[in-house]
VEXDREN-2710 file (C-alpha; in Angstrom, 1 decimal):
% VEXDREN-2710
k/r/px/py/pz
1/UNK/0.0/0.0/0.0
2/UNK/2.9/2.5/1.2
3/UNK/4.8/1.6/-2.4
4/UNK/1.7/1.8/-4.4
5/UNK/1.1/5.1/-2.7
6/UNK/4.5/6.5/-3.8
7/UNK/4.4/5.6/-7.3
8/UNK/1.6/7.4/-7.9
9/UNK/3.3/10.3/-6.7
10/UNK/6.5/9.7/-8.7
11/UNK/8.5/10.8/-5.9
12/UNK/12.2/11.8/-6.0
13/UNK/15.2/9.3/-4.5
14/UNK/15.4/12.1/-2.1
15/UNK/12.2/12.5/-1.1
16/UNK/11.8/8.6/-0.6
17/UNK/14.9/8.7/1.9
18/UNK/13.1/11.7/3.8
19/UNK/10.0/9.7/4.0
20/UNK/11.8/6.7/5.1
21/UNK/13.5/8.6/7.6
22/UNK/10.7/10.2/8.5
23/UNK/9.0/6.6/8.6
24/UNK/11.6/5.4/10.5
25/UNK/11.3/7.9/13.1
26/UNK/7.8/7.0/13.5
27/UNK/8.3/3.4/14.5
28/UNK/11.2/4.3/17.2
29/UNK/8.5/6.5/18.4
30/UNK/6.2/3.9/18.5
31/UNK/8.2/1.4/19.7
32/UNK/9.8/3.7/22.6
33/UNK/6.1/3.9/23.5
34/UNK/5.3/0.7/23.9
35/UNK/8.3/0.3/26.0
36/UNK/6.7/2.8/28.4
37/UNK/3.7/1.4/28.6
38/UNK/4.7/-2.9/28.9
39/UNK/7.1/-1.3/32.1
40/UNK/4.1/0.4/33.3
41/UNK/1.8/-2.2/33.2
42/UNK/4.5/-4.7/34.5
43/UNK/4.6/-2.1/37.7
44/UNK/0.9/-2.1/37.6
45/UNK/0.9/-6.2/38.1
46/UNK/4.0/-6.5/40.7
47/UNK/2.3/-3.5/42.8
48/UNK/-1.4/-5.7/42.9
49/UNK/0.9/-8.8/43.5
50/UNK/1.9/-7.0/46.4
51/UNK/5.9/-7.3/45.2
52/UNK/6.6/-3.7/46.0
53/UNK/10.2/-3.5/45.2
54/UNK/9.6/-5.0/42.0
55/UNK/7.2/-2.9/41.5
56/UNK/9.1/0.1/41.9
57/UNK/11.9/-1.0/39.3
58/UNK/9.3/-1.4/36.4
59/UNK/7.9/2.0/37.2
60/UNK/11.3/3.7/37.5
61/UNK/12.2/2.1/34.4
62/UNK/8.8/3.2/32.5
63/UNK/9.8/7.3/34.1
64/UNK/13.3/7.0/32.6
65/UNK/11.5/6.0/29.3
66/UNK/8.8/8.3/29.3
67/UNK/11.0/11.2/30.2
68/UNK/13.5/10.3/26.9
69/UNK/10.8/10.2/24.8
70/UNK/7.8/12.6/25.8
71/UNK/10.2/15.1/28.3
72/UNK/9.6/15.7/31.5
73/UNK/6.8/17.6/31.7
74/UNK/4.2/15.2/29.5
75/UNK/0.9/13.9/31.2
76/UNK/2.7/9.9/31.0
77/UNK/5.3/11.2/33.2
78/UNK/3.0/12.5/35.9
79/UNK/0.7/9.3/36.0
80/UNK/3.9/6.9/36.6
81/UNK/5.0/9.5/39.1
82/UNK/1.6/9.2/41.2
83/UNK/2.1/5.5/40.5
84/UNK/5.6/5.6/41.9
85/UNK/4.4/7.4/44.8
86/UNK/2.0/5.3/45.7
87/UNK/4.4/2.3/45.9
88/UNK/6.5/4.3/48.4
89/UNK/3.0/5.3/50.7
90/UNK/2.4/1.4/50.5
91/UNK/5.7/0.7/51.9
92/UNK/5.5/4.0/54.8
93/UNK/8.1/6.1/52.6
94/UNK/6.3/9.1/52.8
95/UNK/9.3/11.6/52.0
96/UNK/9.8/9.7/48.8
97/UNK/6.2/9.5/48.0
98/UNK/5.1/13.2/49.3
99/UNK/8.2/14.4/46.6
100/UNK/6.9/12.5/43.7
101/UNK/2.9/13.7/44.3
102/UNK/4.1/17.1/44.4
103/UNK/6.2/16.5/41.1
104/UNK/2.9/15.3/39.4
105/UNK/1.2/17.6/40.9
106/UNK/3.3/20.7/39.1
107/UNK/3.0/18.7/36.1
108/UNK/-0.2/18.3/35.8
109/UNK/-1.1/22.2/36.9
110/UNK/1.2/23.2/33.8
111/UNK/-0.7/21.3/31.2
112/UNK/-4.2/21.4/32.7
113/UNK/-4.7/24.5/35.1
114/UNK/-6.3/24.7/37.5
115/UNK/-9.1/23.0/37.1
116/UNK/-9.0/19.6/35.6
117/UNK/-10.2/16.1/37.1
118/UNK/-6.8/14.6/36.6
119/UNK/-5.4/17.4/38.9
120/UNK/-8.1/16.7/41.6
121/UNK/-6.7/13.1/41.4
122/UNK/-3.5/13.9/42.4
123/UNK/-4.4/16.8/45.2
124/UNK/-6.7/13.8/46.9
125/UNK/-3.7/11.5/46.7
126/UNK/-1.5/14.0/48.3
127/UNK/-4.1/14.9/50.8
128/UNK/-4.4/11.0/51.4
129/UNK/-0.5/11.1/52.0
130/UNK/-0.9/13.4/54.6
131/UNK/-3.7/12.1/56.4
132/UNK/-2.2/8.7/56.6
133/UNK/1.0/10.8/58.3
134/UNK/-1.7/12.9/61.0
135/UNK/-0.5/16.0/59.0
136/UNK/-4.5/17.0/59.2
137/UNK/-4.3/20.5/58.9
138/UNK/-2.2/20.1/55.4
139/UNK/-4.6/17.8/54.1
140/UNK/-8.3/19.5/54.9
141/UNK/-7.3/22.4/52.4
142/UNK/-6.1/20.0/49.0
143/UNK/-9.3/17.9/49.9
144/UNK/-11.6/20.8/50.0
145/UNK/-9.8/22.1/46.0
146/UNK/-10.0/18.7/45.1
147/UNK/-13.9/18.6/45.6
148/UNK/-14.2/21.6/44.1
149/UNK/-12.6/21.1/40.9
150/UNK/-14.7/17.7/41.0
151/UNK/-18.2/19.5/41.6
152/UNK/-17.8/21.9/39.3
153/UNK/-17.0/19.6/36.8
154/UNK/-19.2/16.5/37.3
155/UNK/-21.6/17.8/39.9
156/UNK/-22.6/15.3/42.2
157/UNK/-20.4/12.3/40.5
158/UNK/-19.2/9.3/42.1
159/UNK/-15.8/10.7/42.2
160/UNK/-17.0/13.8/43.9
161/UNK/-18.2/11.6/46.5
162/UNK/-15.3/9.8/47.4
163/UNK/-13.5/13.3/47.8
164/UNK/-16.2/14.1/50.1
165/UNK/-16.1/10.7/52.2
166/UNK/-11.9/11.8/52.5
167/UNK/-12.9/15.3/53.9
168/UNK/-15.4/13.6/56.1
169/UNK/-12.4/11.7/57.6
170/UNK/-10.4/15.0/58.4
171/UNK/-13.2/16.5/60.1
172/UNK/-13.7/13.6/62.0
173/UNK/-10.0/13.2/63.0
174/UNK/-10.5/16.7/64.0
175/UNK/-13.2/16.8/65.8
176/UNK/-15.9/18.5/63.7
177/UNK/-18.3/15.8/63.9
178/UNK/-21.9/17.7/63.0
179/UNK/-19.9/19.0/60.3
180/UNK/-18.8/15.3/59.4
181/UNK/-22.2/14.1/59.7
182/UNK/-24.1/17.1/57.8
183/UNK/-21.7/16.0/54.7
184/UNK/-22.2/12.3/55.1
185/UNK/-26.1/13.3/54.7
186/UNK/-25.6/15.4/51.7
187/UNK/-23.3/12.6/50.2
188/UNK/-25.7/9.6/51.0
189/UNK/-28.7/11.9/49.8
190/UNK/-26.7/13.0/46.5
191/UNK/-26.2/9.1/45.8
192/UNK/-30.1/7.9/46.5
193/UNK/-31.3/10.9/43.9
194/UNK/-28.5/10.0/41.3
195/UNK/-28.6/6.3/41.8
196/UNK/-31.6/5.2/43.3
197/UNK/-32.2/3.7/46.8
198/UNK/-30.6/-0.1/46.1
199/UNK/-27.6/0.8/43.9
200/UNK/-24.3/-0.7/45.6
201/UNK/-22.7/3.0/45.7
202/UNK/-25.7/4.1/48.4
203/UNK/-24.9/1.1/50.6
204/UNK/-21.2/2.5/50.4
205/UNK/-22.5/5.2/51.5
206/UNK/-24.7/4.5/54.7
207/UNK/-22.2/2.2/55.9
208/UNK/-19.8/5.6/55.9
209/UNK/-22.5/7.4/57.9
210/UNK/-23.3/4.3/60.0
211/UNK/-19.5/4.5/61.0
212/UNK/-19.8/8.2/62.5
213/UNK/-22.6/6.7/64.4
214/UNK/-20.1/4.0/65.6
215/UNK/-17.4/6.3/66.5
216/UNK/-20.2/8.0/68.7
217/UNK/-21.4/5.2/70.3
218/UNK/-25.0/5.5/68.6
219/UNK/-24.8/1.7/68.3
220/UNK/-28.8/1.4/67.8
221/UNK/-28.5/4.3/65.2
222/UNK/-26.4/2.8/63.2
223/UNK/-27.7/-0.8/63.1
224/UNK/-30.9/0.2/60.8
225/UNK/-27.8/1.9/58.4
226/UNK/-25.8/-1.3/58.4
227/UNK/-28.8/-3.9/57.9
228/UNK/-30.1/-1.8/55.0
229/UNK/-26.5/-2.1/53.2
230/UNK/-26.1/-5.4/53.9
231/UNK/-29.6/-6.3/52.1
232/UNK/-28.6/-4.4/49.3
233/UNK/-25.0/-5.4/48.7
234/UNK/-26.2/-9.3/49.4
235/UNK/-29.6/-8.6/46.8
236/UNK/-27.1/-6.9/44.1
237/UNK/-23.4/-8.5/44.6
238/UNK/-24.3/-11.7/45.7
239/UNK/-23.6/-13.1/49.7
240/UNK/-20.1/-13.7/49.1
241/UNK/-19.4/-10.8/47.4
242/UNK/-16.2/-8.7/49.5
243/UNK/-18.4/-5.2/50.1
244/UNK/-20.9/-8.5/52.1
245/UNK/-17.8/-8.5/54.5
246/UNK/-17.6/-4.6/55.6
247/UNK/-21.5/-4.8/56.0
248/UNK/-21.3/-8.3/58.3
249/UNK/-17.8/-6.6/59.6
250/UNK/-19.8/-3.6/60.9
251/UNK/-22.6/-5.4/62.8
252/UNK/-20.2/-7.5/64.7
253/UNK/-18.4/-4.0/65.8
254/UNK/-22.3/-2.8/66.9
255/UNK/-22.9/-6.0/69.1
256/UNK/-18.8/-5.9/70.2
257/UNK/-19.5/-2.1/71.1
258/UNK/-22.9/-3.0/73.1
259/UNK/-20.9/-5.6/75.1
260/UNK/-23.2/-8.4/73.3
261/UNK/-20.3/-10.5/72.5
262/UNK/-22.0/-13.8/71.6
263/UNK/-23.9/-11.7/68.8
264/UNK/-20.9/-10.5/67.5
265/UNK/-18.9/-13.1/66.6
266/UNK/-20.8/-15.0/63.9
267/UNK/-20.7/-11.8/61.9
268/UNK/-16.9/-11.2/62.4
269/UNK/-16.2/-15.0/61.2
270/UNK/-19.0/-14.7/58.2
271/UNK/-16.7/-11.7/57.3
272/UNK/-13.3/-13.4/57.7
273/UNK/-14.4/-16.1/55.5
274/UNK/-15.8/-14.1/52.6
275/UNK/-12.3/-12.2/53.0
276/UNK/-10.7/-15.4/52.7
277/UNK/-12.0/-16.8/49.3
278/UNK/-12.1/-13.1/48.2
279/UNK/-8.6/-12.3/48.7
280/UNK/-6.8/-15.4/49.8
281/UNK/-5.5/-15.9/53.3
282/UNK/-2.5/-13.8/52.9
283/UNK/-4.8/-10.2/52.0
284/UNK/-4.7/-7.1/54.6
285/UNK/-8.6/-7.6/54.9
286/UNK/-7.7/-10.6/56.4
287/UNK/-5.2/-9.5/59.0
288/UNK/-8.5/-6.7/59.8
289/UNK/-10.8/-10.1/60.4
290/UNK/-8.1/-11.1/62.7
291/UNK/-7.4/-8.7/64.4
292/UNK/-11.6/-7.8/65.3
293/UNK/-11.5/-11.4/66.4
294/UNK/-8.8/-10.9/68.5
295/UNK/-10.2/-7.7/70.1
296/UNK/-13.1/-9.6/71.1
297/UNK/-11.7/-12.3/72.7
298/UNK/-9.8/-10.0/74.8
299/UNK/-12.6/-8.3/75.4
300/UNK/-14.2/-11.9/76.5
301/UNK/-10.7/-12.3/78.8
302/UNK/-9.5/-14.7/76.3
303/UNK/-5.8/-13.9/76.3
304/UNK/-4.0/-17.2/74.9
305/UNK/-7.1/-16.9/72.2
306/UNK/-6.3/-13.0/71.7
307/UNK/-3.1/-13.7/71.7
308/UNK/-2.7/-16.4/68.8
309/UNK/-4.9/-14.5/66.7
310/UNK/-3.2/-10.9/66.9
311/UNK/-0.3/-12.8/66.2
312/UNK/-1.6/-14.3/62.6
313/UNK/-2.5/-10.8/61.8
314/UNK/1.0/-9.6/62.6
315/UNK/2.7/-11.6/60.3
316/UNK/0.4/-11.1/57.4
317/UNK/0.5/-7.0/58.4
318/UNK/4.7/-7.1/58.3
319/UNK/4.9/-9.1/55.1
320/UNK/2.3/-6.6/53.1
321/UNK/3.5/-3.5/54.3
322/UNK/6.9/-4.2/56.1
323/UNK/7.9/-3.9/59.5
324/UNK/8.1/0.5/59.1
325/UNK/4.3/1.0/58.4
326/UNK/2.1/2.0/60.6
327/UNK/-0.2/-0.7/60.4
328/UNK/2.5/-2.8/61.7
329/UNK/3.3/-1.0/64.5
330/UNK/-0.6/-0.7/65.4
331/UNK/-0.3/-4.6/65.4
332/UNK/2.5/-4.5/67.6
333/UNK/1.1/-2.4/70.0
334/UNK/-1.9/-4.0/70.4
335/UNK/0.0/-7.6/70.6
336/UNK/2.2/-6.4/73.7
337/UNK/-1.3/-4.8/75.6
338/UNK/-2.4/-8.9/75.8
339/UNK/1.3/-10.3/76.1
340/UNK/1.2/-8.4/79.2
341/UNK/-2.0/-9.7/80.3
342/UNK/-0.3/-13.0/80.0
343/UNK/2.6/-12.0/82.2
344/UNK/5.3/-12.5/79.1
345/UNK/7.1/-8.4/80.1
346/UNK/9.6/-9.6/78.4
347/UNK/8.4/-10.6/74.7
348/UNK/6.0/-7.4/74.9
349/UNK/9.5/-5.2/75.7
350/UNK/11.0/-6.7/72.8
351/UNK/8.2/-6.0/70.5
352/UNK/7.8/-2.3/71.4
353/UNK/11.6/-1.8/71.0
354/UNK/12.0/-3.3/67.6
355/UNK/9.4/-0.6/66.3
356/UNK/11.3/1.5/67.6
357/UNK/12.6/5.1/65.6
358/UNK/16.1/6.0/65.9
359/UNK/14.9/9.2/67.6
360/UNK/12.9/7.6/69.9
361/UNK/16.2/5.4/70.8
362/UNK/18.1/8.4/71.6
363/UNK/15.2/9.8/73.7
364/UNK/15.3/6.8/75.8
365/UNK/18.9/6.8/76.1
366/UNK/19.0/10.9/77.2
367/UNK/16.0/9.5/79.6
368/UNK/18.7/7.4/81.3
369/UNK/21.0/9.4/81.7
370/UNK/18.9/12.5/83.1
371/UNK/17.2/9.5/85.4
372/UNK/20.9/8.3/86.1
373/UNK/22.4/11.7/87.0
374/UNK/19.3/12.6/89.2
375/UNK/19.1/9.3/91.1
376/UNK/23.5/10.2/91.5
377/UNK/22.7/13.9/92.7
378/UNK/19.9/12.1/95.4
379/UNK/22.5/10.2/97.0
END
């Protein structure tokens, strides 16, 4: 076709080597392209394997890539930054992954504005960054011009929503809890007019504003909210369907919370099973069905019980997210509160220390020496 093309032109010898070249061109182009995107996508499947590191090196390699061929300041660069990013939040690097959203971020400005979903995306991941860290008060103001570029664009869209459900967070970790609950409302009520009253996304939704009610102790408040999700993710997704877990998850914190502890616990092992065809039985999810198990039996003043359990959840926590996450160190935490119950000072010690920063090494060795030179000074 190309040669059938250019005989009918009659084109000079020269001409042909400037379209060949020019031809030529093309297919690096093309082929420096699909480079990009076979790295990207092999980052894409290490990072859902949960094979961070790997992931990282196919994503580094796709940036150098993209960066040769479409410059530094090209749309492809900022989406395998945000990936890269997220890959180092996944693994608690949040200096590395904070630099990189902020990279993306002045990319994606340049080209788009201010006002583009694709720069909403990458203020909410930023903003996510931060409230993972406690940095609160840096977070509330990139969710609040995230959901504004989102309204103004797709009104009441799903992604809107989600913003919204992220602010909600902040003003809950804050403290603002009417205004929490007033934007749960308007979110819930936005979903039941766009979606109608059994759609999947509106169960999403009361379960967020039954969990305000949790975190208040409304226990009776938010068991009509649960039961109503529940019978619509079970009617729409099937019963073994994951979003069947948070619902079944939820009631067993409601009967846990009301001291009804019987109640509670065929919900929390409905919900660990689900989890486990779901996701397999080495899956975060899973190591949060453990460890609400475990809180209840400790709750019962079923240490050894607690004990094992927390334990199980431990090991799946540390090799997801590595012993520097936070997660991890929750785990820990909570481990040593029931190894001390069971008189093992010693193991619960050692567990605390190994989570241990290097600042807060040198704060416990200034600690003994101020304690030393006081208790010499007494003498």
């Amino acid at each position: 076709m190309i040669k059938a093309h250019l005989k009918h032109h009659k084109l000079k010898p020269t001409a042909l080597r400037g379209v060949a070249v020019l031809l030529g061109m093309l297919l690096s182009a093309c082929a420096g392209q699909s480079e990009v995107v076979q790295s990207y996508h092999a980052g894409e499947e290490q990072f859902q394997s949960g094979r961070y590191d790997e992931a990282l090196q196919h994503y580094k390699a796709a940036l150098v890539l993209s960066e040769e061929k479409n410059g530094s300041s090209d749309e492809s660069t900022a989406t395998i930054l945000n990936e890269l990013a997220t890959t180092y939040k996944t693994q608690g690097k949040y200096a590395d992954a904070e630099r990189l959203y902020k990279r993306s971020l002045k990319i994606r400005e340049e080209i788009y504005g201010k006002t583009h979903p694709k720069l909403a995306a990458t203020l909410n991941k930023l903003a996510f960054l931060y409230r993972d860290q406690g940095k609160l008060k840096q977070a509330a103001p990139l969710y609040s011009r995230s959901f504004k570029i989102l309204k103004e664009i797709a009104g009441d869209d799903l992604e809107t929503m989600k913003v919204l459900n992220n602010r909600v967070h902040i003003e809950i970790q804050l403290g603002n809890l009417p205004i929490a609950r007033s934007l749960l409302e308007l979110g819930l009520a936005a979903r039941e007019q766009k979606l109608g009253k059994s759609h999947p996304d509106v169960a999403e939704a009361l379960i967020n504003l039954a969990g305000l009610y949790i975190r208040q102790k409304d226990y009776k408040g938010a068991e009509p909210m649960v039961r109503r999700a529940l019978k619509i993710w079970t009617t729409k997704l099937g019963e073994s369907h994951p979003k069947v877990s948070i619902a079944l998850n939820n009631l067993g914190i409601i009967y846990k919370g009301q001291r009804k502890f019987l109640e509670a616990e065929p919900y929390y092992q409905q919900a660990l099973e689900i989890r486990k065809k779901s996701y397999g039985p080495d899956d975060l999810a899973i190591a949060d069905s453990l460890n609400n198990l475990a809180s209840l039996r400790y709750r019962q003043g079923r240490f050894i019980d607690a004990e094992s359990l927390f334990k199980r959840a431990l090991v799946i926590i540390k090799n997801s997210v590595g012993p520097t996450h936070r997660y991890y160190k929750r785990g820990v935490r909570k481990h040593a509160i029931v190894l001390r119950k069971l008189g093992r000072e010693a193991e619960a010690d050692s567990m605390l220390d190994s989570i241990k920063t290097k600042k807060d090494l040198i704060q416990q060795e200034t600690d003994k020496k101020v304690q030393s030179s006081s208790e010499d000074s007494g003498s």
